[in-house]
C-alpha positions in Angstrom: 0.0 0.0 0.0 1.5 3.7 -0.8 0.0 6.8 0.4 2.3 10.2 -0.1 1.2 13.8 0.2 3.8 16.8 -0.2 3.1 20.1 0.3 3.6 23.2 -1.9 7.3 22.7 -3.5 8.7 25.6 -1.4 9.6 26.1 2.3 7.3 26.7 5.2 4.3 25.8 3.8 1.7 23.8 5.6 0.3 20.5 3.9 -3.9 20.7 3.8 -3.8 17.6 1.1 -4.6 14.1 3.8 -4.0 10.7 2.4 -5.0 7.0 3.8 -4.1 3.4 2.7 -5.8 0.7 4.7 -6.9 -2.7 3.6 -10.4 -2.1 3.1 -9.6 1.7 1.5 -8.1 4.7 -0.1 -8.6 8.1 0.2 -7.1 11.9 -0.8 -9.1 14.6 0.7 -8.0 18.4 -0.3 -8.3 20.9 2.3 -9.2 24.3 0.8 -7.4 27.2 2.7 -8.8 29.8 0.5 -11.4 29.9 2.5 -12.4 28.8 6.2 -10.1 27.7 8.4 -8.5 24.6 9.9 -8.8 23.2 6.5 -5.3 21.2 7.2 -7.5 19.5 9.9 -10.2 18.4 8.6 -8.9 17.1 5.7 -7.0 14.8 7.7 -10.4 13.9 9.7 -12.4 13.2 6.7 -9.7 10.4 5.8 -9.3 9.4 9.3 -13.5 8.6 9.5 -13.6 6.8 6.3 -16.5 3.8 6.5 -15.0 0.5 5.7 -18.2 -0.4 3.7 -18.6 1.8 0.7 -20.4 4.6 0.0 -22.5 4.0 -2.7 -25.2 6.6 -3.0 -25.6 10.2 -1.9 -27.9 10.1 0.8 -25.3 7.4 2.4 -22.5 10.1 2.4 -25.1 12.6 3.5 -25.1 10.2 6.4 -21.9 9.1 6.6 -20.6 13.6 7.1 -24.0 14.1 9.3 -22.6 11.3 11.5 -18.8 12.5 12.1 -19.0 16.7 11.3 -20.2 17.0 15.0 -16.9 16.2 17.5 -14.6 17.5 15.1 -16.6 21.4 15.2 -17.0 21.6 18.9 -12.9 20.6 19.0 -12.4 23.4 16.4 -14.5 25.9 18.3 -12.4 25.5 21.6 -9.4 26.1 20.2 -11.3 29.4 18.2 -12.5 30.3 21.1 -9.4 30.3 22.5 -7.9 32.5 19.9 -10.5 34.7 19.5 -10.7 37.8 17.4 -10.8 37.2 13.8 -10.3 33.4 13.6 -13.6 32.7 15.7 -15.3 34.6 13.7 -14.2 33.2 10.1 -15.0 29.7 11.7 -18.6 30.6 13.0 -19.0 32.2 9.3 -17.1 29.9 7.2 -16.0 26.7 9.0 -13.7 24.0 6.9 -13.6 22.9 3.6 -11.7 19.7 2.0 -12.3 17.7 -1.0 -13.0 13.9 -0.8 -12.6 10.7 -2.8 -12.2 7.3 -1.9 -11.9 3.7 -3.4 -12.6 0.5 -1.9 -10.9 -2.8 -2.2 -14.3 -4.0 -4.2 -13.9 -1.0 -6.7 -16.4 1.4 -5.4 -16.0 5.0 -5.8 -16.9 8.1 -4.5 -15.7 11.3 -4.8 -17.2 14.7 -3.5 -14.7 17.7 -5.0 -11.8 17.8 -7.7 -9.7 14.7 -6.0 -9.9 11.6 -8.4 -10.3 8.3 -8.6 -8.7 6.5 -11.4 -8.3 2.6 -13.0 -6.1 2.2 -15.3 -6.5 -1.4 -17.1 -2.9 -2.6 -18.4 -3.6 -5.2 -20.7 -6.6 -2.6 -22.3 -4.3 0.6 -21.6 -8.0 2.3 -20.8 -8.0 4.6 -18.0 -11.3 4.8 -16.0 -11.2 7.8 -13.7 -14.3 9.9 -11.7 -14.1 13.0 -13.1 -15.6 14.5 -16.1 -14.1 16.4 -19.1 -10.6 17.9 -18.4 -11.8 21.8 -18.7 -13.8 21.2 -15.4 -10.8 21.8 -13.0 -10.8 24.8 -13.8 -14.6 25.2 -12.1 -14.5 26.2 -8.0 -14.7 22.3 -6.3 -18.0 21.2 -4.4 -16.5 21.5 -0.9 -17.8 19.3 2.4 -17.9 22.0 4.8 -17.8 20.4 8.7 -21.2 23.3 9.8 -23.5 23.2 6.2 -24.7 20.9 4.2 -23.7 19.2 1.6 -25.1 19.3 -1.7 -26.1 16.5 -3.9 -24.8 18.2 -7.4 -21.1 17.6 -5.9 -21.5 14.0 -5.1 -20.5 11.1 -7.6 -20.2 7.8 -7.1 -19.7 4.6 -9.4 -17.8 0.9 -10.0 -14.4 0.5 -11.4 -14.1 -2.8 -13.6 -10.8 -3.7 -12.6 -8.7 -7.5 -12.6 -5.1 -8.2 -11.5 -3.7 -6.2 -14.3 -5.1 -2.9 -13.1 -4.2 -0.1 -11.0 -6.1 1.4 -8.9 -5.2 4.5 -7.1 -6.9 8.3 -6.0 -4.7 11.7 -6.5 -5.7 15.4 -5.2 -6.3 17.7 -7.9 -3.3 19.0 -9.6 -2.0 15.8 -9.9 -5.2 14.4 -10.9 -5.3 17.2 -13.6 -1.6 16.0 -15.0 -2.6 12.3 -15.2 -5.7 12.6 -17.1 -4.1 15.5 -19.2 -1.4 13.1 -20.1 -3.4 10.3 -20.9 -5.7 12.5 -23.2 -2.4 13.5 -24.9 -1.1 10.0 -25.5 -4.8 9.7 -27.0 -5.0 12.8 -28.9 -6.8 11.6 -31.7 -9.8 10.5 -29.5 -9.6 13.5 -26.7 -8.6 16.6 -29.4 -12.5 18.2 -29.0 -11.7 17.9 -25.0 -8.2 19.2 -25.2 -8.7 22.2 -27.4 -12.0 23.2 -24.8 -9.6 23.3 -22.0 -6.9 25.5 -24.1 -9.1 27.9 -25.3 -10.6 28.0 -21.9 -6.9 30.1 -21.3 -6.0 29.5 -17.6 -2.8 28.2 -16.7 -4.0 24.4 -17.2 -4.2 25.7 -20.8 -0.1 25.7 -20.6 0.1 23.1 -19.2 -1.6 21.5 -21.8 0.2 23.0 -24.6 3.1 21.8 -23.4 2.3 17.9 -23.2 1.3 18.9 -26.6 4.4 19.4 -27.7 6.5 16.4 -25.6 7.0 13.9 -28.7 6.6 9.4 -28.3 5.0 9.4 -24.5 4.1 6.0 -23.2 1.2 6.6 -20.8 1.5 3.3 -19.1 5.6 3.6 -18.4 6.0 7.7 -18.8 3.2 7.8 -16.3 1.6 5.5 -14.6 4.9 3.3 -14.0 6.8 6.5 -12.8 4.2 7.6 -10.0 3.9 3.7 -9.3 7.5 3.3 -8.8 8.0 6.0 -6.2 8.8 3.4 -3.2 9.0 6.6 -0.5 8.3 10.3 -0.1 11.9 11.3 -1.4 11.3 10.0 -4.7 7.8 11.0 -4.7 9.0 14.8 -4.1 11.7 14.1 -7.1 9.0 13.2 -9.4 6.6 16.1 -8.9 9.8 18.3 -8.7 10.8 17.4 -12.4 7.0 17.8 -13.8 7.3 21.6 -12.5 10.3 22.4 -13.7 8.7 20.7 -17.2 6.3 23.2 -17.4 3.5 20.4 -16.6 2.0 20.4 -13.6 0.4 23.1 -10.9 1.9 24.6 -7.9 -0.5 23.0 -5.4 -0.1 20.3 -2.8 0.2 16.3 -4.3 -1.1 13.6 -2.7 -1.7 10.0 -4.1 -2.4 6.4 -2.5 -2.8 3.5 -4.5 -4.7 0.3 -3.8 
């Protein structure tokens, strides 16, 4: 089982990205700091409260968040309290936000956010994944908050087909963004509608884009897939994401992945 999450590729910055690998279970969760607070926090307790049965439906995660949001806000609220001032009063009229996705060993998914879940089938070289076309990261993320309400629109859930030969793992967003822009890429024929929507969208994914564009002979399965797979600890992990900056292909964000 891996699980690695890196903060921001420069000093002093905290990690809001929360990874688990367990027997029964995967998860990323993506705390948002751009708004709310603790966000680092309850990232990590989203992933800490994971069900070991799936979640297969949205009234069962409407459950599953009505059922844990409770200790974790009253904890929070001490330590506001505490503080005072301006951070008890962003809590009371903010509170946290994260991302979540998850994977279970029978190949349920769900995934509330930008974090994805992907599949990716080796002897097919198809890669199943949870999100939806490419140009959507750059939409604002359904958020669970740990005080509101979730809402059903954000919710997604489904059933990876997978065998021995696949590879099953979950990745925050801007490594999420990468792997599905580099698979698209190595598929350009089928994906070119999807792929010139997100350039001419012009945000900085666009550059990204432009840039795989113009890398020539990739090999998804051992370019990608086999590269992220092969990173044994947190050292090489950091390597990895540090070359795919300084390629001009990936975001400055946090990067968390965990593979079944």
């Amino acid at each position: 089982m891996i699980a690695f999450s890196i903060p921001k590729l420069e000093d002093g910055i905290v990690n809001e990205d929360a990874v688990r690998s367990t027997q029964k279970w995967i998860s990323v969760s993506d705390g948002a700091g751009g708004g709310g607070v603790f966000a680092d926090q309850w990232s990590k307790y989203l992933v800490e409260h994971l069900p070991d049965e799936p979640i297969t439906d949205y009234q069962s995660f409407d459950k599953w968040i009505d059922g844990i949001w409770e200790p974790f806000y009253n904890e929070c609220e001490e330590v506001a309290k505490a503080e005072g001032g301006m951070l008890l009063n962003k809590f009371y009229d903010e509170g946290s936000f994260a991302t979540i996705v998850a994977v279970w060993e029978d190949g349920h998914w769900m995934s509330y956010g930008d974090s994805v879940a992907f599949c990716y089938d080796r002897t097919s070289g198809k890669l199943q994944h949870s999100f939806g076309r490419i140009v959507e990261f750059n939409n604002p993320p359904y958020l669970v908050n740990c005080k509101d309400s979730t809402n059903e629109k954000g919710f997604k859930c489904g059933k990876f087909d997978f065998h021995k030969n696949s590879v099953v793992f979950v990745a925050s967003d801007a490594l999420a963004h990468y792997i599905l822009m580099m698979y698209e890429v190595t598929h350009e024929e089928q994906y070119k509608d999807e792929l010139q929507e997100a350039i001419d969208a012009q945000t900085k994914d666009s550059n990204f884009i432009r840039t795989a564009l113009g890398i020539k002979k990739v090999d998804f399965e051992k370019d990608i897939i086999d590269k992220l797979m092969n990173c044994r600890n947190v050292g090489n992990f950091k390597k990895h994401l540090q070359r795919l900056r300084k390629n001009g292909l990936i975001g400055h964000d946090d990067y968390s992945i965990a593979i079944l």
